[in-house]
N, C-alpha and C positions, 0 to 999 in steps of 0.2 A: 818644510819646517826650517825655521833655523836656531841657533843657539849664538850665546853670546857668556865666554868663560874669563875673562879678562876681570880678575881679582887679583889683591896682592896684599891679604893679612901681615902686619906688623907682626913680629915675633915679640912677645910677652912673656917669655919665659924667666926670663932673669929677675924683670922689676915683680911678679909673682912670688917666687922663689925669695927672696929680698922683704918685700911687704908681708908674707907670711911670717918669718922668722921673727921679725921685730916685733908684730903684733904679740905675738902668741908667748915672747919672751916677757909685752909688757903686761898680758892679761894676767903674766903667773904674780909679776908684782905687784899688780893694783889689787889682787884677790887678799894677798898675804897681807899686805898693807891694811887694806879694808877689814880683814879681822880684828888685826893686830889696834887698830886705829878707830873701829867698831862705828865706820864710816858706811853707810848703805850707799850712800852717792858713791864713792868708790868702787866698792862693790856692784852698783848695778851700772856702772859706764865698763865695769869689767866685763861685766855678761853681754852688754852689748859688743865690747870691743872683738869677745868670742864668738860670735855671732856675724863679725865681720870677716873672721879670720877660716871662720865655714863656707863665708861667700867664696871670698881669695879660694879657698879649695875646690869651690862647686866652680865657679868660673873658670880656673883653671884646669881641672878636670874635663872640664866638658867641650874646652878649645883644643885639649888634646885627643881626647876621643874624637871631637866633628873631623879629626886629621885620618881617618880610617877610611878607604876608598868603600864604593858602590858591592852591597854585595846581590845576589837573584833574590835573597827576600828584604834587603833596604835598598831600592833602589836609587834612593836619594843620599843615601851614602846615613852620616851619622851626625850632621851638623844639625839640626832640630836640637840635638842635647842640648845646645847650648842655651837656646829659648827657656827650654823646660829647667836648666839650671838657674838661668833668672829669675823666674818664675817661684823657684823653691827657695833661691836664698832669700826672696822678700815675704814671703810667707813663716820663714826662719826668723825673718829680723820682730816679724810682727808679734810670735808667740813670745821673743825672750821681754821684748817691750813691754808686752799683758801682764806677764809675772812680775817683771821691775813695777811698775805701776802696782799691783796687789800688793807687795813686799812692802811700798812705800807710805801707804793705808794703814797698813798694821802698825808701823813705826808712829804714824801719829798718833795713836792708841796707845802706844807702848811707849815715849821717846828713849832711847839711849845718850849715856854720853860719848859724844865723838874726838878726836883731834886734828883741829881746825892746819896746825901746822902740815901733820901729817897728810892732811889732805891737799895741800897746795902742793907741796913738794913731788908726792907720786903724780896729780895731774897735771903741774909742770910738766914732766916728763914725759907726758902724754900730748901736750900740746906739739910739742918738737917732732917724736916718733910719728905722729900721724901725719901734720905737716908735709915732714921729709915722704912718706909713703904719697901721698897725696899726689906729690909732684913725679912721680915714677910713673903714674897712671895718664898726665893733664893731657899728652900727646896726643893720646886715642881713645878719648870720652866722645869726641866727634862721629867716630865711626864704628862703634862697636859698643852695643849695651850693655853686655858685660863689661866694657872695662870703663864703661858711663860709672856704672853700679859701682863699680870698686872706686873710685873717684870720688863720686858721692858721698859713698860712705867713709870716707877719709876725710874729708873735706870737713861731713857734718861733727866726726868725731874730731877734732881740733879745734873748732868752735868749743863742741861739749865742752873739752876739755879745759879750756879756759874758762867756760861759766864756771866751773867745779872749784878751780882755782878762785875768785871771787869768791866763792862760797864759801870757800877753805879762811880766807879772811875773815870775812863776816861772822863766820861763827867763831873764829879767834879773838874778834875785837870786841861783841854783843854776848857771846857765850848760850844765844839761842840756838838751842838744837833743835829745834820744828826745821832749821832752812834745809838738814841735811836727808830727809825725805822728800822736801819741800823739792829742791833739785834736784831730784831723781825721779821725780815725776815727770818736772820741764824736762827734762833730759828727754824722758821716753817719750812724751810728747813732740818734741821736735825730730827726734828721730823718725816717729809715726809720720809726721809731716814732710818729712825730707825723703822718705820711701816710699811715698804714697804714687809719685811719678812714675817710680820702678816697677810696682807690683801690678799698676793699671797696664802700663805698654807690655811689662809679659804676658801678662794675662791678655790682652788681645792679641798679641802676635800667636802666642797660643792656639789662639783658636782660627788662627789663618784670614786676622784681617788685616788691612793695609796697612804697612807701616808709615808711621806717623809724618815723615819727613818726607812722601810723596800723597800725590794728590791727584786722586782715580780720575773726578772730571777732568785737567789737565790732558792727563793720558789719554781718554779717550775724545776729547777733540782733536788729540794731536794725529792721532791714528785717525780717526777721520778725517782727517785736513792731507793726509797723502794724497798724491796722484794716483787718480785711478778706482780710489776705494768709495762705492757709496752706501758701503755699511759696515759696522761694527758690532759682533752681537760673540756673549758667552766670554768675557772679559775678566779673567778672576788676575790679583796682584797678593802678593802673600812674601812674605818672612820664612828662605828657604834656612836660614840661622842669625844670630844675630851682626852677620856684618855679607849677607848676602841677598838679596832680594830676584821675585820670581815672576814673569807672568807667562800666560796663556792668552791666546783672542784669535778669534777666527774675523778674517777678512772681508767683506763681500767685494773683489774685483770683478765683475764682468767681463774687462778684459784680458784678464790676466795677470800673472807675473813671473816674476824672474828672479834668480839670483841675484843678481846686483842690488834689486829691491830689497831683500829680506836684508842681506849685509849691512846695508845700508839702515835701514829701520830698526834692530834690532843694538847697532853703533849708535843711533841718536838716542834709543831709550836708555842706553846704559851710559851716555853722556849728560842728556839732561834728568832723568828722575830719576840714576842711580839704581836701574834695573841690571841684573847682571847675567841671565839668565832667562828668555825670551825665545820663546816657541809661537810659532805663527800659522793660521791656518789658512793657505787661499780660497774662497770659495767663486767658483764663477753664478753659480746661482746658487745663492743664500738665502736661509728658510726665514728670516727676519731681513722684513722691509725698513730699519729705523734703526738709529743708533742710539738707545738712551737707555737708563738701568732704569727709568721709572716703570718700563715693561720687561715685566719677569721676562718672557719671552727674549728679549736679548739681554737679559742682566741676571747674570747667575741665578738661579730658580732655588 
């Protein structure tokens, strides 16, 4: 067998720490404000923005737990959390979305009056705050889903926050107060749309399928394209967390192998598809004649 451990997570702590703080100081003012200003759009970019501010905690919680070595009963150690925290903040973002959306229903039943001023002003300052967070994340959206997620969702709240801003016009200069449910619905809607990426890749890494940014055939033509090898069978790839990837595959060499082979094979998968973690099985006579997943028999059963 061999292994291949060559990773090197960026440390996340600070712009975490940094992005938390600001959020969670602007969800207190857009809340207050949105009373105060009797703005739902306010109000529900707040719930959202608190909603983000639970990611930032589950993401970052869960990068610092996957930091816990192997114990006899995990013996993959504790980085799975981090899946399962993506996983759960987009399932988070979807409920506070469902309610924004109900609350904004009501409101067309009911209108209130809002202040159109008031509302440009607090999500000005929203547009900046999330902005500035946005760009603490852009570095390592490439290589790690959580901080994809946290990215995202800064990203999509600074747009928000500038539709809201618009909005905050418009009902200052028309005195129509339908648009301020009106955009609290586009808001959760494009929120819904903008997570929808999120919730789907946790949700499969989840359940231990290939991660999106390798490509199983690939893989295994490449393994059967080695010297030596005339078969490939029992191939699984999986999401050992979200900035480390896994596989397993038994070989059929007839003639053998060596050391230097596995080094070497296990250094290219983790150079070109970004595996980092590769256990290899030699078989000189292997129970599968054929390299293809179309038969159960060599493709995961």
């Amino acid at each position: 067998m061999a292994h291949n451990h060559s990773h090197a997570p960026r440390d996340f702590n600070r712009p975490f720490a940094i992005a938390i703080i600001l959020n969670l100081a602007f969800v207190v003012i857009e809340v207050a404000y949105g009373i105060v200003g009797n703005s739902l759009a306010l109000v529900a970019d707040a719930g959202h923005n608190f909603s983000d501010v639970m990611t930032l905690l589950l993401a970052w919680g869960a990068m610092a737990f996957a930091t816990r070595g192997a114990t006899a009963r995990h013996t993959f150690g504790f980085k799975k959390g981090t899946i399962v925290a993506s996983l759960f903040s987009a399932m988070l973002l979807y409920a506070a979305m469902g309610i924004i959306i109900w609350e904004a229903i009501g409101r067309f039943r009911m209108p209130a009056l809002t202040s159109g001023m008031t509302i440009i002003v607090v999500a000005a300052i929203g547009v900046v705050i999330n902005t500035a967070t946005a760009l603490l994340f852009i570095s390592g959206r490439k290589h790690d889903l959580n901080i994809k997620g946290a990215f995202l969702h800064m990203a999509a709240d600074a747009v928000v926050s500038a539709g809201v801003v618009a909005a905050g016009f418009a009902i200052a200069a028309t005195g129509w107060q339908w648009l301020d449910p009106l955009v609290s619905i586009a808001i959760a809607i494009i929120v819904l749309i903008a997570g929808w990426g999120l919730l789907r890749e946790s949700f499969h890494l989840t359940m231990a399928g290939v991660p999106a940014h390798i490509d199983a055939e690939e893989v295994l033509a490449f393994l059967n394209s080695l010297p030596g090898v005339s078969s490939v069978h029992d191939l699984h790839i999986w999401a050992g967390s979200t900035t480390e990837n896994m596989l397993i595959a038994h070989l059929v060499m007839p003639e053998g192998s060596n050391d230097d082979f596995l080094h070497e094979t296990t250094k290219r998968l983790h150079h070109d598809f970004k595996i980092h973690h590769a256990t290899l099985q030699i078989e000189q006579n292997g129970s599968c004649g054929i390299s293809t997943y179309q038969t159960s028999k060599c493709w995961p059963e």
